[in-house]
VMD Tcl script that draws the C-alpha trace (Angstrom):
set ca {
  {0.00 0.00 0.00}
  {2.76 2.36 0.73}
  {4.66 2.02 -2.59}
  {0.90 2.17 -4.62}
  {0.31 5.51 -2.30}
  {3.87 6.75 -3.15}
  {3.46 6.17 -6.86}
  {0.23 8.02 -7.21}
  {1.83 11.20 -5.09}
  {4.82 10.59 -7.55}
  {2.47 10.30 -11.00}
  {0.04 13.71 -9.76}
  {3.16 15.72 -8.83}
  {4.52 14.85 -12.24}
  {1.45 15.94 -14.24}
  {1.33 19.08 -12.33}
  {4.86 19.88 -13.29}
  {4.45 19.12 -16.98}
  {1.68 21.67 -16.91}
  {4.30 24.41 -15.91}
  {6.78 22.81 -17.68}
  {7.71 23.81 -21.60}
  {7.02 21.06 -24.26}
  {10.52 19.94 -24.41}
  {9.70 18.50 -21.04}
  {12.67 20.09 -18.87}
  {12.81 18.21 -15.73}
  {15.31 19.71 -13.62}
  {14.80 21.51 -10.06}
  {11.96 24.14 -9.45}
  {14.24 27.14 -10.05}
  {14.81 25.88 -13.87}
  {10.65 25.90 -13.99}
  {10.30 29.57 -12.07}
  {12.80 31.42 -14.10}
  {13.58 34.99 -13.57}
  {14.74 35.94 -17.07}
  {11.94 37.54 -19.18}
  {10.68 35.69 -22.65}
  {7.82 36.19 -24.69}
  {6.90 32.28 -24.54}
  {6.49 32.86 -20.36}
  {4.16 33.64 -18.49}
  {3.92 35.77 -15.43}
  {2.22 34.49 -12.22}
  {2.05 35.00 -8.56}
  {3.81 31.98 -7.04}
  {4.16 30.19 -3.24}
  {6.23 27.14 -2.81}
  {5.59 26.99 0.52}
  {2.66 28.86 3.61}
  {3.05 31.39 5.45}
  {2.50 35.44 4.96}
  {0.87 35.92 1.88}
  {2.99 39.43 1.84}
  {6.30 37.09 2.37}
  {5.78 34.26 0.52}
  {4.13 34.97 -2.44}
  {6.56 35.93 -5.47}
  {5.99 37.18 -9.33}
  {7.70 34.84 -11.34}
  {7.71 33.88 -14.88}
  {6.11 30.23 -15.89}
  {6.88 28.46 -18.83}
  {4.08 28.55 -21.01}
  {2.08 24.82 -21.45}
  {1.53 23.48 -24.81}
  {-2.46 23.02 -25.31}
  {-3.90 19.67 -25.77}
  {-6.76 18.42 -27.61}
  {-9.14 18.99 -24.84}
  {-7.33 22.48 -23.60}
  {-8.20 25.57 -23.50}
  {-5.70 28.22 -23.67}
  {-6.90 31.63 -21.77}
  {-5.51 35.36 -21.10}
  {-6.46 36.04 -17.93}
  {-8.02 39.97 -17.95}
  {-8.84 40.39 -13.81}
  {-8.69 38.17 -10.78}
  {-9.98 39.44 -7.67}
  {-8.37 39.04 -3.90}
  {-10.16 37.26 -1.55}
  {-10.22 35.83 1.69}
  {-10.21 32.43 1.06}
  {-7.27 32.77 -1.43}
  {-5.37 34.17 1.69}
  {-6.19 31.61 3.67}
  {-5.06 29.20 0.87}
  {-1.85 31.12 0.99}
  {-1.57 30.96 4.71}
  {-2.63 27.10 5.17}
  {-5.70 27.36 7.40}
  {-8.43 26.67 4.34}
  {-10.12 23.01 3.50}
  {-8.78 22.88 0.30}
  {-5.01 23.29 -0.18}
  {-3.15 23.15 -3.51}
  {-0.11 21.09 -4.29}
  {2.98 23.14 -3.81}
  {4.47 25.03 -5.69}
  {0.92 26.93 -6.74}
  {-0.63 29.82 -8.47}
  {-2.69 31.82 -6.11}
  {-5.90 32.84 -6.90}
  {-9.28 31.15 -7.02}
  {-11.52 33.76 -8.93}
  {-11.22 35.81 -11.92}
  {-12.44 35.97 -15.52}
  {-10.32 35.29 -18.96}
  {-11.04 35.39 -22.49}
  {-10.27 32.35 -24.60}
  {-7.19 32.49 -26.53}
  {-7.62 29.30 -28.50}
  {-8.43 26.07 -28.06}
  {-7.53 22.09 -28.59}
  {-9.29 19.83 -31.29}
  {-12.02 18.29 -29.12}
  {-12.89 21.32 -27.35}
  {-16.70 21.44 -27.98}
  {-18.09 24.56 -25.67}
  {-15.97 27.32 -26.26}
  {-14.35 29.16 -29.03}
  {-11.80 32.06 -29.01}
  {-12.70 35.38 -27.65}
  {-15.35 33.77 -25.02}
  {-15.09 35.10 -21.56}
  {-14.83 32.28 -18.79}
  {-14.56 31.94 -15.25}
  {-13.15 28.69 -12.88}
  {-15.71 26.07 -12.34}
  {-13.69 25.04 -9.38}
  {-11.44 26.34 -6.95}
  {-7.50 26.06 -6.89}
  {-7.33 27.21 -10.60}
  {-4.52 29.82 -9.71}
  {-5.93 32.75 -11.33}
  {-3.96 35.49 -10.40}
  {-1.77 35.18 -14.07}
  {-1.76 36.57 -17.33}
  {-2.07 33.60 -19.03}
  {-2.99 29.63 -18.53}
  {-4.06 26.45 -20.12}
  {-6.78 24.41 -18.56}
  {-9.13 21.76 -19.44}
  {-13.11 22.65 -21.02}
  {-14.50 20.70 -17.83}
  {-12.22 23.69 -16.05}
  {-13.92 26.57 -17.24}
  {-17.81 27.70 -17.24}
  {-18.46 30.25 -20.18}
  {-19.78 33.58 -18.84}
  {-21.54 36.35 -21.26}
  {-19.03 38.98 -22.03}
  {-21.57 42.16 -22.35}
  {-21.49 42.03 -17.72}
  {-19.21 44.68 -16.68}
  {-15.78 43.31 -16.21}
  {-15.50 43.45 -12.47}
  {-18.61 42.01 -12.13}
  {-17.61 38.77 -14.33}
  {-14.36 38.65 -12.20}
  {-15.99 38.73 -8.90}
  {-19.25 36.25 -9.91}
  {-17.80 32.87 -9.59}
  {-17.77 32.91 -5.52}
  {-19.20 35.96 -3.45}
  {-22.54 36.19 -5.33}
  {-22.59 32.52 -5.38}
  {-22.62 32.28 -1.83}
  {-24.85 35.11 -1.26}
  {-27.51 33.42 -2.91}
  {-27.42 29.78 -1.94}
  {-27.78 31.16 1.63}
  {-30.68 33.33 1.03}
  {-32.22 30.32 -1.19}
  {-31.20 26.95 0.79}
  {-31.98 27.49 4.52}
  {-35.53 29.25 5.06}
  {-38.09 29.58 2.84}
  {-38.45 33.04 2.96}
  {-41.36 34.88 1.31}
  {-40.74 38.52 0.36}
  {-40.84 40.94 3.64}
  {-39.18 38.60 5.70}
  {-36.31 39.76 7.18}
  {-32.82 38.53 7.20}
  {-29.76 40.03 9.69}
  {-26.16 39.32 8.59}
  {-22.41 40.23 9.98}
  {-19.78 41.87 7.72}
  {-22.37 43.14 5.53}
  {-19.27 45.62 3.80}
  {-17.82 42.32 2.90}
  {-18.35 40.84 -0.50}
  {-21.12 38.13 0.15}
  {-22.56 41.14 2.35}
  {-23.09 43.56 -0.18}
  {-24.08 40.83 -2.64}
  {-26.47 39.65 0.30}
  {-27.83 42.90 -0.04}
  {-28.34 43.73 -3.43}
  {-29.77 39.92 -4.18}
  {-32.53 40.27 -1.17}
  {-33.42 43.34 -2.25}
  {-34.19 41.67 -5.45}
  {-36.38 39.15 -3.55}
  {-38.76 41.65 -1.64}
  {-36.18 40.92 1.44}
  {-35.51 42.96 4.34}
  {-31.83 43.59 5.89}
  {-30.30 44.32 8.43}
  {-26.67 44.61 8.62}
  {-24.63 44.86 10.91}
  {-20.56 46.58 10.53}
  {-18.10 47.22 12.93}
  {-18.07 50.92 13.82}
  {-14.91 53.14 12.19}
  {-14.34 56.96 11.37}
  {-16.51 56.66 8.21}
  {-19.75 54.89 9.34}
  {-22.00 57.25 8.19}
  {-20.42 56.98 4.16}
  {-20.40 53.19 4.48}
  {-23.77 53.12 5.99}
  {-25.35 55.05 3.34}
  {-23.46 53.09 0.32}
  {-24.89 49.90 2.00}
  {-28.01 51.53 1.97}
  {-27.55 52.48 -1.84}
  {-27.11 48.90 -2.61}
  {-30.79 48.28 -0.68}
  {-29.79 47.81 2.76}
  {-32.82 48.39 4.71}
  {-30.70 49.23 7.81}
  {-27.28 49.50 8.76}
  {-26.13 48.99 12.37}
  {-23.02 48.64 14.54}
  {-22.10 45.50 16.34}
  {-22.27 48.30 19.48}
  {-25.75 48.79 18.59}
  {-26.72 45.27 18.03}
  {-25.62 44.71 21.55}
  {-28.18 47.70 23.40}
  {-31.30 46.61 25.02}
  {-33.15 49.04 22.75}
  {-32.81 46.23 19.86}
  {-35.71 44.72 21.60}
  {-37.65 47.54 19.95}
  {-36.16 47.32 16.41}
  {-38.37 44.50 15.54}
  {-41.70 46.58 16.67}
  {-41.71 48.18 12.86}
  {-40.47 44.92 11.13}
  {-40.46 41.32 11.60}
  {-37.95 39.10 13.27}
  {-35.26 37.79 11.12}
  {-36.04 33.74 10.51}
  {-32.35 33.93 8.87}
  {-29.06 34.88 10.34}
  {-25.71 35.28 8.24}
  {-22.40 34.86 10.30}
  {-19.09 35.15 8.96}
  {-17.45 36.96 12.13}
  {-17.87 34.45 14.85}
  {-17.41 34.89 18.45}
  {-19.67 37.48 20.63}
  {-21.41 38.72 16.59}
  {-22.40 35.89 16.03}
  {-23.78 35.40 19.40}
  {-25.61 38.64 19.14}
  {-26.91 37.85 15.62}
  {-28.32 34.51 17.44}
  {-30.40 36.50 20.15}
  {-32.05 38.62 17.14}
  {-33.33 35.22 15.77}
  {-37.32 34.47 15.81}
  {-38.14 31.12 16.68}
  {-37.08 28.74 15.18}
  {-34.76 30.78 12.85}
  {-31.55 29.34 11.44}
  {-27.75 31.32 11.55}
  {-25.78 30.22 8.99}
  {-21.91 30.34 9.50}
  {-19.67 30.74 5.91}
  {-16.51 32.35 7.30}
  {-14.66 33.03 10.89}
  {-13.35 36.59 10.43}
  {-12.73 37.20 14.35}
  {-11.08 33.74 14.25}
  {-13.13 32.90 17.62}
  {-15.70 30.52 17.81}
  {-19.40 30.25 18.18}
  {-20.97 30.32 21.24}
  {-24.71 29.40 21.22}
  {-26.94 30.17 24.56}
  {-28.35 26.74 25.82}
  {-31.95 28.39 26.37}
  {-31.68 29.86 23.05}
  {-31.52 26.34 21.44}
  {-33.71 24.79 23.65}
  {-36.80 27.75 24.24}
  {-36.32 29.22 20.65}
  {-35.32 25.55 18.51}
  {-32.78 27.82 16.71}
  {-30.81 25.60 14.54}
  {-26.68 26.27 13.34}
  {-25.52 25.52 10.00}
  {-22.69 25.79 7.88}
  {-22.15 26.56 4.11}
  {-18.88 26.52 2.06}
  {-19.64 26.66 -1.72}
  {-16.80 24.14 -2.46}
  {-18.91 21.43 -0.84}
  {-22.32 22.85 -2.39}
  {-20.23 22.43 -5.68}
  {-19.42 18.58 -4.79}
  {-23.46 18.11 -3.96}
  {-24.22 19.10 -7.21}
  {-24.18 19.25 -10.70}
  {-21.82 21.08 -13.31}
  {-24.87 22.18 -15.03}
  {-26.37 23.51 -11.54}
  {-23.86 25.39 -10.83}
  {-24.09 26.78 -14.54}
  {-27.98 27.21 -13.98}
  {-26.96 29.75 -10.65}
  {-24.30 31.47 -12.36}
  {-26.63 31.98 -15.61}
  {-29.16 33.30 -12.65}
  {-27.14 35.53 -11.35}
  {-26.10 37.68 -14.98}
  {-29.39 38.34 -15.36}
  {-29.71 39.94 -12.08}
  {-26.46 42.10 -13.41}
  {-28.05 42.54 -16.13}
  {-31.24 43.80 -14.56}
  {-29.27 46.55 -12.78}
  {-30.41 44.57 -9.52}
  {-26.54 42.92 -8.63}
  {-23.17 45.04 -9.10}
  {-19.36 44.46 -8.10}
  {-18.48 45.04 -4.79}
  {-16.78 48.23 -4.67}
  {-13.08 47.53 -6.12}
  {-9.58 49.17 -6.60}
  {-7.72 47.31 -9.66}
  {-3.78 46.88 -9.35}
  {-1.64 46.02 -12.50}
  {-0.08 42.55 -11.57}
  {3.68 43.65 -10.63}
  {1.81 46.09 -7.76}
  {0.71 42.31 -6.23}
  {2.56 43.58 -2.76}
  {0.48 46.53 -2.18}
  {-2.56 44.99 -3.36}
  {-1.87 41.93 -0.75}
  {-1.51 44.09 2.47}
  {-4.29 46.36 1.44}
  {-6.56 42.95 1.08}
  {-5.50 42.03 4.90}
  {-6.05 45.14 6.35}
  {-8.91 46.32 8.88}
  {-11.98 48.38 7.26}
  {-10.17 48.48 3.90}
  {-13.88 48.73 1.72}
  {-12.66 48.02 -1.84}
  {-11.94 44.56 -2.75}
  {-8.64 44.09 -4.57}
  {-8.33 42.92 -7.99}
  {-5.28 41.92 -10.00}
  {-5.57 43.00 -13.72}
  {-3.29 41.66 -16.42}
}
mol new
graphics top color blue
foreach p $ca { graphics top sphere $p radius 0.5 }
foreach p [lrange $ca 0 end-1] q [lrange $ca 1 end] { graphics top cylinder $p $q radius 0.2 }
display resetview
């Protein structure tokens, strides 16, 4: 069993080096494969070989470009967003971790450069985003297979089509899988100036939702509060307020949330529990305050509150290619509609990677990051 288990580690580690390798098939060490010297066959990337610091350990190098195959697609990458989860990746602490060395990046959009013989689906010039995590977007060019790549339409705004593949995603599977809520029901959420929040937001709104959000107080509240509010945020509180005795009387004027959103964890989440009518369900995608959850006993028992969980990587692996197509199809018409935009964004040519990286990981930063090519 060993030697089978050591020959399949062996035969994956191989194929992933042939895709970074030329078509000669150069098999010497990793700094033969991560050249420094600039050609026009090579392609530049943001590279870790091993975890730690995304600031410290991630590196622009230049890959050797991969020959495409008869089921290949060969893409230019045109933006790839920052986001949590791909510093996470970075930093070891997510449930899905790349073999080593890897291309950061789990999101972004590309435009087909040209494709193998059996492609079927896509042609060049389409726009298309990763079907899957651990892609390694954040590049200016790749090849990957058809099964790799969902085609998106290419009149969205380009931010938008860069950002689709995982914050809207989430955003609505919540809203849709947990309640069945009818529209002026209510739904509370945590780090609503993150990107699932505002796409929380602008998606509920589109359902005849109610929200309230909740933000961590900072200099600027009243300019994020009413951008939120832009977007269709009903109202906009601070986890200070949420915590005031006088929230008993929020819910005089509207009706309880049966739906909580928690990607903060620790006394948020807590509050965001207490808000809850009976019954109600808090669903937990993310651990921002890196504490955990702490449920009252006589909440569970005298309200039957229930706690879920909900990474899209798993929904993904529950269902089918052509669901997942279905939602993403779902959600361009609601950018198309005027009723879902990008989360506010700063773009960053790829050799500015460093700046963009600590910007990503700092407090009450409210643009998301994206890499363009």
């Amino acid at each position: 069993m060993w030697v089978c288990s050591t020959l399949w580690r062996v035969r994956t580690l191989a194929r992933q080096w042939r895709r970074l390798l030329p078509a000669s098939g150069c098999h010497g060490p990793a700094a033969s494969s991560y050249s420094a010297s600039a050609e026009t066959a090579r392609v530049r990337a943001l590279v870790y070989g091993h975890h730690g610091d995304p600031a410290k350990v991630v590196e622009l190098k230049n890959l050797d470009r991969a020959a495409v195959g008869g089921s290949d697609v060969r893409v230019k990458m045109l933006a790839a967003p920052i986001n949590p989860s791909d510093i996470n990746m970075i930093q070891g602490n997510y449930g899905l971790l790349p073999e080593l060395p890897a291309v950061g990046g789990n999101e972004g959009v590309a435009q087909v450069v040209a494709v193998g013989s059996n492609v079927t689906r896509l042609k060049p010039g389409d726009w298309v985003i990763p079907a899957n995590a651990g892609l390694g977007t954040w590049r200016t060019e790749a090849v990957f297979s058809e099964e790799a790549l969902i085609q998106v339409p290419s009149d969205i705004p380009l931010q938008s089509a860069a950002t689709l593949g995982v914050n809207p995603c989430t955003a609505y599977r919540m809203l849709m899988d947990f309640e069945q809520l009818q529209p002026g029901d209510s739904v509370i959420q945590n780090a609503s100036n993150s990107g699932v929040g505002q796409a929380v937001i602008q998606i509920a709104a589109a359902l005849g939702l109610r929200t309230i959000n909740v933000v961590r107080d900072r200099p600027d509240i009243q300019k994020l509060s009413d951008r939120l509010k832009s977007l269709g945020a009903e109202h906009v509180i601070t986890e200070e307020e949420l915590r005031r005795p006088e929230m008993k009387n929020f819910f005089k004027d509207m009706p309880q949330p049966r739906l909580a959103l928690n990607c903060v964890g620790g006394k948020s989440s807590t509050e965001l529990l207490r808000q809850l009518a009976r019954g109600g369900t808090m669903v937990t995608y993310g651990g921002m305050a890196k504490q955990p959850v702490i449920a009252s006993v006589s909440l569970l028992i005298f309200k039957d509150l229930k706690l879920r969980g909900f990474w899209l990587s798993q929904w993904k692996k529950d269902h089918s290619p052509d669901q997942f197509k279905e939602l993403i199809l779902t959600l361009c018409n609601l950018i198309r509609r005027g009723q879902l935009a990008a989360p506010a964004c700063s773009q960053v040519p790829l050799q500015d990677y460093q700046s963009a990286l600590e910007a990503s990981m700092k407090p009450f930063v409210s643009s998301k990051q994206i890499l363009t090519m």
